[in-house]
SEMAR-302014 format. One record per residue (C-alpha): residue number from 1; residue in three letters; x, y, z. Coordinates in nm, 2 decimals, padded with zeros to 4 digits. Each point is the difference from the previous one (the first is absolute). Layout:
<sites>
nr NUM&rest ALA&east X&north Y&up Z
...
</sites>
This chain:
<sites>
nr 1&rest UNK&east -00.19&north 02.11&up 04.87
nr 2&rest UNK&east 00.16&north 00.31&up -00.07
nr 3&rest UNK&east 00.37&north 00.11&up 00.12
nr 4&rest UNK&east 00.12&north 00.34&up -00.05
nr 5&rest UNK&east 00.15&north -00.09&up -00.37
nr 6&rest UNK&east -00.15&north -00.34&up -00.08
nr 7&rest UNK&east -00.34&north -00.12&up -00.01
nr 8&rest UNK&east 00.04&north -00.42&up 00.11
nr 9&rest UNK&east -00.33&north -00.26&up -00.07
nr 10&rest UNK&east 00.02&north -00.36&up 00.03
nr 11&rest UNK&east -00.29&north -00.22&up -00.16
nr 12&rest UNK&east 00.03&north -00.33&up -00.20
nr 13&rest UNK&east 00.28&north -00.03&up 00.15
nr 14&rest UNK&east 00.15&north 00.24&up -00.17
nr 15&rest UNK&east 00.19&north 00.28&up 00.17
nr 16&rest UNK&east -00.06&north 00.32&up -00.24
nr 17&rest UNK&east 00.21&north 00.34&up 00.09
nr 18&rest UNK&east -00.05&north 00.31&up -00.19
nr 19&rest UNK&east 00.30&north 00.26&up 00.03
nr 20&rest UNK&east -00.24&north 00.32&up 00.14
nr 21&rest UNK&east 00.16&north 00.32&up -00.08
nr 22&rest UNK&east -00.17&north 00.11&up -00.33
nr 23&rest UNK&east 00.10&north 00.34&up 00.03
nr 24&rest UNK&east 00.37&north -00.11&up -00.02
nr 25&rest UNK&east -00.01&north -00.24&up -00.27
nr 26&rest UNK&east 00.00&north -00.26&up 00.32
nr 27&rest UNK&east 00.39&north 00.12&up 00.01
nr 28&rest UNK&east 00.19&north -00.20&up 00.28
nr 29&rest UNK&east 00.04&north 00.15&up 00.36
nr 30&rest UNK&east 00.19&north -00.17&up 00.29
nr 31&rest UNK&east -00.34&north -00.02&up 00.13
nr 32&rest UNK&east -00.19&north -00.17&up -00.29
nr 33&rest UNK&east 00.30&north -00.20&up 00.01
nr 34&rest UNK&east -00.01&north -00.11&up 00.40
nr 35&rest UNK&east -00.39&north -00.09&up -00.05
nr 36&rest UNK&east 00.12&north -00.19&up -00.33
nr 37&rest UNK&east 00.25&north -00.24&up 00.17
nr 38&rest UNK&east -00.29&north -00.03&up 00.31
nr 39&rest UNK&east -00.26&north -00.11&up -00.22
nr 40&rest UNK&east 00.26&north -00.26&up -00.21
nr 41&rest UNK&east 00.04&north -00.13&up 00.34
nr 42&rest UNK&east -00.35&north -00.04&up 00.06
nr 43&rest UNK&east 00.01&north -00.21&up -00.35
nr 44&rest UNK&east 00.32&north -00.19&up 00.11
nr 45&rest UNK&east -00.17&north -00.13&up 00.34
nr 46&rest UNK&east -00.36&north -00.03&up -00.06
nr 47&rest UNK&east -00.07&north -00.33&up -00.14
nr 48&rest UNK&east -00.38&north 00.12&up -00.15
nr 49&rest UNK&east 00.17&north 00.24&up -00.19
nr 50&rest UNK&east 00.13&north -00.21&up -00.35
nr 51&rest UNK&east 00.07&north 00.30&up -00.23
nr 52&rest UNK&east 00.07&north 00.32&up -00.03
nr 53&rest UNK&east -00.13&north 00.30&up -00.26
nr 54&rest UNK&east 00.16&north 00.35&up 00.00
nr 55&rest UNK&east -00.15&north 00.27&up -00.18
nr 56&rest UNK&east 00.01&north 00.37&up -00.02
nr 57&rest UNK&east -00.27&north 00.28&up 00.15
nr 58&rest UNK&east -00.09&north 00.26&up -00.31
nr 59&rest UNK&east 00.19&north 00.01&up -00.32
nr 60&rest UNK&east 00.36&north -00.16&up 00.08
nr 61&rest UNK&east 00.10&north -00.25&up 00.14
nr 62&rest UNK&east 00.30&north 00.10&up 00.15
nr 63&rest UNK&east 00.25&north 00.30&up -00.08
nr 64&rest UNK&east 00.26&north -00.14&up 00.16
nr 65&rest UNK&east 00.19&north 00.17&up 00.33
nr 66&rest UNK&east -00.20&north 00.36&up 00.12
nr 67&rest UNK&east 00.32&north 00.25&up -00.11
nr 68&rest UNK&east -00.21&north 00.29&up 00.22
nr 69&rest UNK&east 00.10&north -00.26&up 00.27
nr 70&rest UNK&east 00.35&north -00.08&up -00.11
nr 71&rest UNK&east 00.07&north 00.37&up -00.05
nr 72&rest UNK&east -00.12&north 00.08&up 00.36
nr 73&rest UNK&east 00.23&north -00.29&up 00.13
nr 74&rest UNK&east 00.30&north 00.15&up -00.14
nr 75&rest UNK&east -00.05&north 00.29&up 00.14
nr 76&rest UNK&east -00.04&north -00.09&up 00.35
nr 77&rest UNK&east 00.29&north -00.23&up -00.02
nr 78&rest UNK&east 00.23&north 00.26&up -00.16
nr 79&rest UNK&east 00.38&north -00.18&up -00.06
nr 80&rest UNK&east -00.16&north -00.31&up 00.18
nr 81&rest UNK&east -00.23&north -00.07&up -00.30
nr 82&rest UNK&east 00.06&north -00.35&up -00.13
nr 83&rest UNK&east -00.29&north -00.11&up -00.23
nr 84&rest UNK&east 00.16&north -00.34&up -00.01
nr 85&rest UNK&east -00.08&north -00.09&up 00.36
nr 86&rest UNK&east -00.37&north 00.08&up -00.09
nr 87&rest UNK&east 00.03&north -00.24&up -00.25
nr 88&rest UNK&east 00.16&north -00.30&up 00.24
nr 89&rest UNK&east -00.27&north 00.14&up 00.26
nr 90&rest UNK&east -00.34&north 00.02&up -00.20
nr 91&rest UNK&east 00.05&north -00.12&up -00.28
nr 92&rest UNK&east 00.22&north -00.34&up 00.00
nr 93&rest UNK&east -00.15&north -00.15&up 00.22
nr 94&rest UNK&east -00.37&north 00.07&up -00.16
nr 95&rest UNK&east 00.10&north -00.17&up -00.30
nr 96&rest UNK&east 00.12&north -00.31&up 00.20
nr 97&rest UNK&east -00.32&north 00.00&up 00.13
nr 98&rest UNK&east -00.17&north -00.02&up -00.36
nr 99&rest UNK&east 00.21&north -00.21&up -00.16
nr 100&rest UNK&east 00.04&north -00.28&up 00.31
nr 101&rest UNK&east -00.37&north 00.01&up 00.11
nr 102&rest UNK&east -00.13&north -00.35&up -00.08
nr 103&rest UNK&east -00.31&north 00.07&up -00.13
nr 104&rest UNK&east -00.07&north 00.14&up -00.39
nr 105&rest UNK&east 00.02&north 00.41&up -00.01
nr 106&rest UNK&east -00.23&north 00.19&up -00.30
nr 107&rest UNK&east 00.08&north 00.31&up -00.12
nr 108&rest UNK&east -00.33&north 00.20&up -00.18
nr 109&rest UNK&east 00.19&north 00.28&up -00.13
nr 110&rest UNK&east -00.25&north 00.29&up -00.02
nr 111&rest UNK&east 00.18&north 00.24&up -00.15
nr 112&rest UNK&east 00.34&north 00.17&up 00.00
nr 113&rest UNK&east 00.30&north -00.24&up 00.20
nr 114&rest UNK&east 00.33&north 00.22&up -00.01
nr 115&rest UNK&east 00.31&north -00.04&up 00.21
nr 116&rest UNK&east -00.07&north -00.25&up 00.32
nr 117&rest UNK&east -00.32&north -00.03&up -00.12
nr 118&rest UNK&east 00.09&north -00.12&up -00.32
nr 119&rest UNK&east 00.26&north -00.24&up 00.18
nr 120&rest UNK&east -00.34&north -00.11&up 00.26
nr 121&rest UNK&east -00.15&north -00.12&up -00.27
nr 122&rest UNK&east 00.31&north -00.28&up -00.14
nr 123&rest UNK&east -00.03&north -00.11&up 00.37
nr 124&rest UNK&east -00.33&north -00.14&up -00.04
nr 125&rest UNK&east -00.05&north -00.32&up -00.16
nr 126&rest UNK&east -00.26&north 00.05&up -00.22
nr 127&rest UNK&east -00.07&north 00.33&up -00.19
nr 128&rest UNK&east -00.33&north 00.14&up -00.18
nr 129&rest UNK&east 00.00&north 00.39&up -00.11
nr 130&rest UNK&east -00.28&north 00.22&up -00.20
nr 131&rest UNK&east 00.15&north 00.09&up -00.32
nr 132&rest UNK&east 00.04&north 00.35&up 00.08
nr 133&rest UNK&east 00.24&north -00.09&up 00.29
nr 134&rest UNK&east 00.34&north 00.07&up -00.03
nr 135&rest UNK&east 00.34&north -00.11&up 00.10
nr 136&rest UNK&east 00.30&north 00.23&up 00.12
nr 137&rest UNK&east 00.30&north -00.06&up 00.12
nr 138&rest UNK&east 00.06&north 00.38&up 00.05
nr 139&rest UNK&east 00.29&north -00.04&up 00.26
nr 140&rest UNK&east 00.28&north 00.15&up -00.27
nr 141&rest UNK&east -00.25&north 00.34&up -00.03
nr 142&rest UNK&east 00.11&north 00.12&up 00.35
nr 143&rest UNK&east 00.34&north -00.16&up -00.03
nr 144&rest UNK&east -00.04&north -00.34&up 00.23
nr 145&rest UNK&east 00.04&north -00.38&up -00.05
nr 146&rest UNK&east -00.30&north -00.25&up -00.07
nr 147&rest UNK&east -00.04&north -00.14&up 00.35
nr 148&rest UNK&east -00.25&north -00.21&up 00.19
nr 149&rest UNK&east 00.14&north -00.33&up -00.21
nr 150&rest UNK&east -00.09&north 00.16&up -00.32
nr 151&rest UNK&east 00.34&north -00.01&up -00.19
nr 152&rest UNK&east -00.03&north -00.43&up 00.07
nr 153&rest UNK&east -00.36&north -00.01&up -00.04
nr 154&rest UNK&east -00.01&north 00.14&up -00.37
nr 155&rest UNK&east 00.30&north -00.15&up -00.10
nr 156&rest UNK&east -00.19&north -00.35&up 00.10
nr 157&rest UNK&east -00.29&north 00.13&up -00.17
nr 158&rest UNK&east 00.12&north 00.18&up -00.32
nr 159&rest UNK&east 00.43&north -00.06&up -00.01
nr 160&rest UNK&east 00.26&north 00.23&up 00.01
nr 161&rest UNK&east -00.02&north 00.21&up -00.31
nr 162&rest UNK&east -00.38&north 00.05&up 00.06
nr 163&rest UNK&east 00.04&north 00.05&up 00.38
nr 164&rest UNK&east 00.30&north 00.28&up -00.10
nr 165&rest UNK&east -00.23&north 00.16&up -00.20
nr 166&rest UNK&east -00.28&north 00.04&up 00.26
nr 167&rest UNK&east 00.21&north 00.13&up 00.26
nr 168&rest UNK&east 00.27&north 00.24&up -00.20
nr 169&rest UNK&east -00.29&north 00.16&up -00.18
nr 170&rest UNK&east -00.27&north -00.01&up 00.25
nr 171&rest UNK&east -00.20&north 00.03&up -00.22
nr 172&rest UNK&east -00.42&north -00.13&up 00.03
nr 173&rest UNK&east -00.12&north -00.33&up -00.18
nr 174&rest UNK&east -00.32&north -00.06&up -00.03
nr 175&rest UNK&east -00.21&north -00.28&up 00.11
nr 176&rest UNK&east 00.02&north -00.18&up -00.36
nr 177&rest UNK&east 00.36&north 00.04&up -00.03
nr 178&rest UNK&east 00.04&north -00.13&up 00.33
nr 179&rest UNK&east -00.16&north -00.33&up -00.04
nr 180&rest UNK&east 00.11&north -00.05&up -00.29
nr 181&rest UNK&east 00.37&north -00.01&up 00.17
nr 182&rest UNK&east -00.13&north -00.20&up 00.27
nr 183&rest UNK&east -00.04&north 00.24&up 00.25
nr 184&rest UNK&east -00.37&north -00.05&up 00.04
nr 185&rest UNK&east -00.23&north -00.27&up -00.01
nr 186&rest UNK&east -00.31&north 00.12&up -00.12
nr 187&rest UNK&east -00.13&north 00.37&up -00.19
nr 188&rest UNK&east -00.41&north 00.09&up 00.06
nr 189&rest UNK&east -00.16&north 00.23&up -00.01
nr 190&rest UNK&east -00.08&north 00.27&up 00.28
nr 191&rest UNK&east -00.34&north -00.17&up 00.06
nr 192&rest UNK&east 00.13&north -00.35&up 00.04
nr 193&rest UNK&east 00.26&north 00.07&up 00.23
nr 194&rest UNK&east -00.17&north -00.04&up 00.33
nr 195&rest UNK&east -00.21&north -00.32&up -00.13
nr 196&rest UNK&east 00.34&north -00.18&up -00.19
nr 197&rest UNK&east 00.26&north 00.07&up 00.29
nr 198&rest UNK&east -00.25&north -00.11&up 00.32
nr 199&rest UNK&east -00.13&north -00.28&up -00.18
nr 200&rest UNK&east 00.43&north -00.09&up -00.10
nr 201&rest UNK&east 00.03&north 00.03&up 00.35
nr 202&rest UNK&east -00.30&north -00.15&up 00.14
nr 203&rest UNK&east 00.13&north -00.31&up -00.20
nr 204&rest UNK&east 00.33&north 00.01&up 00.10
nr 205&rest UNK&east -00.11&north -00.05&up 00.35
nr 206&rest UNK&east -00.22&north -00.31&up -00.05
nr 207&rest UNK&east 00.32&north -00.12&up -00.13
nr 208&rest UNK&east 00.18&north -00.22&up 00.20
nr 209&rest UNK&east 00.20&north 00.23&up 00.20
nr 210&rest UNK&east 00.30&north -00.16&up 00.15
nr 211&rest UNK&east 00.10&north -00.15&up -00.36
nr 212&rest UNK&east 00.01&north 00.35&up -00.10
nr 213&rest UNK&east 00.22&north 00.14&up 00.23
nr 214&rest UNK&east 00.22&north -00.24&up -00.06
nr 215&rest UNK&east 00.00&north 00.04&up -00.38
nr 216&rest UNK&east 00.09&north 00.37&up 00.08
nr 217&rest UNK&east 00.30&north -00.17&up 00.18
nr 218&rest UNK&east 00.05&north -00.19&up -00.28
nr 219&rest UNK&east 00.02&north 00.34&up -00.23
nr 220&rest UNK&east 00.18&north 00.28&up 00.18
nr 221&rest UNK&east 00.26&north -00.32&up 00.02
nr 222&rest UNK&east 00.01&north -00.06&up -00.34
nr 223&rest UNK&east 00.22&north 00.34&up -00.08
nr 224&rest UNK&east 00.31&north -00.10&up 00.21
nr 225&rest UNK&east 00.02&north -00.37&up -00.04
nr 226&rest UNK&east 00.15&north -00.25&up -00.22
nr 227&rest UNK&east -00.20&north -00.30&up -00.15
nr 228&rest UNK&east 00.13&north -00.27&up 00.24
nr 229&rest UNK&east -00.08&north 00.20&up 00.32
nr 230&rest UNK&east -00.36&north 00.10&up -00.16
nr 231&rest UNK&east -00.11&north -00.35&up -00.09
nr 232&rest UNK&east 00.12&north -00.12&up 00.39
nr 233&rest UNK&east -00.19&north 00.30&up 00.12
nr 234&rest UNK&east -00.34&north -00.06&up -00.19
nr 235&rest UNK&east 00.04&north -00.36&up 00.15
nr 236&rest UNK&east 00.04&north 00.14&up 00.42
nr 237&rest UNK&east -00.34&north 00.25&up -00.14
nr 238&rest UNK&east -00.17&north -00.30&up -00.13
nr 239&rest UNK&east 00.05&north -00.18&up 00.28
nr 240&rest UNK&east -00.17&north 00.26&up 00.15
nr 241&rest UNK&east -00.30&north 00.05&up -00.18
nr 242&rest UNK&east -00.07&north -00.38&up -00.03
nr 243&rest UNK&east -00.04&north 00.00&up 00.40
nr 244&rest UNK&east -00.29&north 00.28&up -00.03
nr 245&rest UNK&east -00.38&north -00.07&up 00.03
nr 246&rest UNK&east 00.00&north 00.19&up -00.32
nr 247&rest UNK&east 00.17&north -00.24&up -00.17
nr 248&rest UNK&east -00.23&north -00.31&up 00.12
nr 249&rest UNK&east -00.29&north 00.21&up -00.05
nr 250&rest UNK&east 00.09&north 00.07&up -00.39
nr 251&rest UNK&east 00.10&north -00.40&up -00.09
nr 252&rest UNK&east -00.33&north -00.08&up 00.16
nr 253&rest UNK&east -00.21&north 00.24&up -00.21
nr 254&rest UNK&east 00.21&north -00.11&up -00.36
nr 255&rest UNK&east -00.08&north -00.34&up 00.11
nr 256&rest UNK&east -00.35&north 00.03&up 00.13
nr 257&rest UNK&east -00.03&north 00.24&up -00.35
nr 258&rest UNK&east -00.16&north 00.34&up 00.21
nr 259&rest UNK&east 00.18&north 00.35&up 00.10
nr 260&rest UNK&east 00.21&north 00.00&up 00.25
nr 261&rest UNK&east -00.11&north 00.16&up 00.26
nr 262&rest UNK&east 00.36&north 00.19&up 00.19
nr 263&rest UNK&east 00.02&north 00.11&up 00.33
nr 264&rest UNK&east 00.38&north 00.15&up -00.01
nr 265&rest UNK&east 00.11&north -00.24&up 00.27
</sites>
């Protein structure tokens, strides 16, 4: 199915979305960013759906927010201009979305991820990238702040005097740099891209499904809580997961010595 900006499949049960404006590096719009949210609500509520892979259209993956756009906001709004309620509007609450959705996110990072883009890809769960791709945290080069959650994502992923680096410089990191900080899962080759992230995904969503929604629980958690309230909390999520057919289904297939065979329910 293609939208004006994204181009949305769902097979496997896999829900893949590829970022569609090539000419632009796939740079951001409120509109690529409406459809976004739509279809990560489409993921959220559909129960056939049990991942989700985001890639980019041409060579990048995503330059980050469209400045043409952002120039041409400012000056219709004039004195009004506030690029911080843009942020709270389109942004916020698209990272939410990513980072709360209870099914596993993979990034395929094509190319070139700078600015938002860059930050889209911490917000997926799992990430694989060519080894030509590039990381940029290029905010600082027109004189903003890291946003869309990047400034707490990378220092998660990489600690402060790392994360400090990446966003006062701005400047690129490649693909092998970046995974060998932890900020990727996985370097291939241009060729294997496709084949190594869809089959990641496809995987991921004959995994059992509710258990892993509730391990991302379990993680985005993790940052803000102290050991006592963690170990109770893991409890109330295991709890949880011991009450799902998944969970029968996989102690009857390690006793019964076969694959189990997961529905997501």
């Amino acid at each position: 199915m293609a939208l004006s900006t994204l181009f949305v499949d769902s097979d496997d049960g896999v829900l893949s979305i590829t970022l569609n404006r090539p000419e632009a590096y796939n740079a951001l719009t409120g509109t690529m960013c409406e459809e976004l949210s739509a279809v990560l609500n489409t993921a959220r509520r559909d129960d056939t759906i049990r991942s989700v892979l985001v890639t980019g259209a041409g060579k990048a993956f995503c330059a980050g927010q469209d400045l043409r756009e952002l120039a041409e906001l400012r000056k219709s709004a004039g004195d009004d201009y506030d690029v911080g309620a843009l942020v709270r509007s389109r942004y916020n609450p698209l990272i939410v979305q990513m980072r709360t959705l209870e099914k596993p996110i993979v990034a395929a990072v094509n190319g070139v991820a700078a600015g938002a883009g860059a930050s889209l890809v911490l917000c997926a769960d799992l990430r694989i990238a060519v080894r030509s791709a590039t990381l940029k945290f290029a905010f600082v080069q027109v004189g903003l702040v890291p946003d869309c959650a990047a400034t707490l994502t990378l220092i998660q992923d990489v600690g402060y005097a790392r994360a400090a680096e990446l966003c006062m410089l701005g400047e690129g990191l490649s693909a092998t740099d970046a995974a060998a900080m932890g900020l990727l899962n996985r370097v291939c080759e241009e060729v294997e891209l496709s084949t190594l992230a869809r089959g990641l995904a496809v995987r991921l969503a004959q995994a059992p499904t509710k258990a892993i929604g509730l391990i991302k629980r379990a993680l985005n958690r993790s940052w803000t809580s102290p050991l006592g309230e963690q170990l109770e909390y893991a409890a109330l999520l295991q709890s949880a997961a011991c009450g799902t057919s998944d969970h029968a289904e996989g102690v009857a297939a390690f006793l019964e010595k076969r694959r189990p065979r997961f529905t997501g329910t």
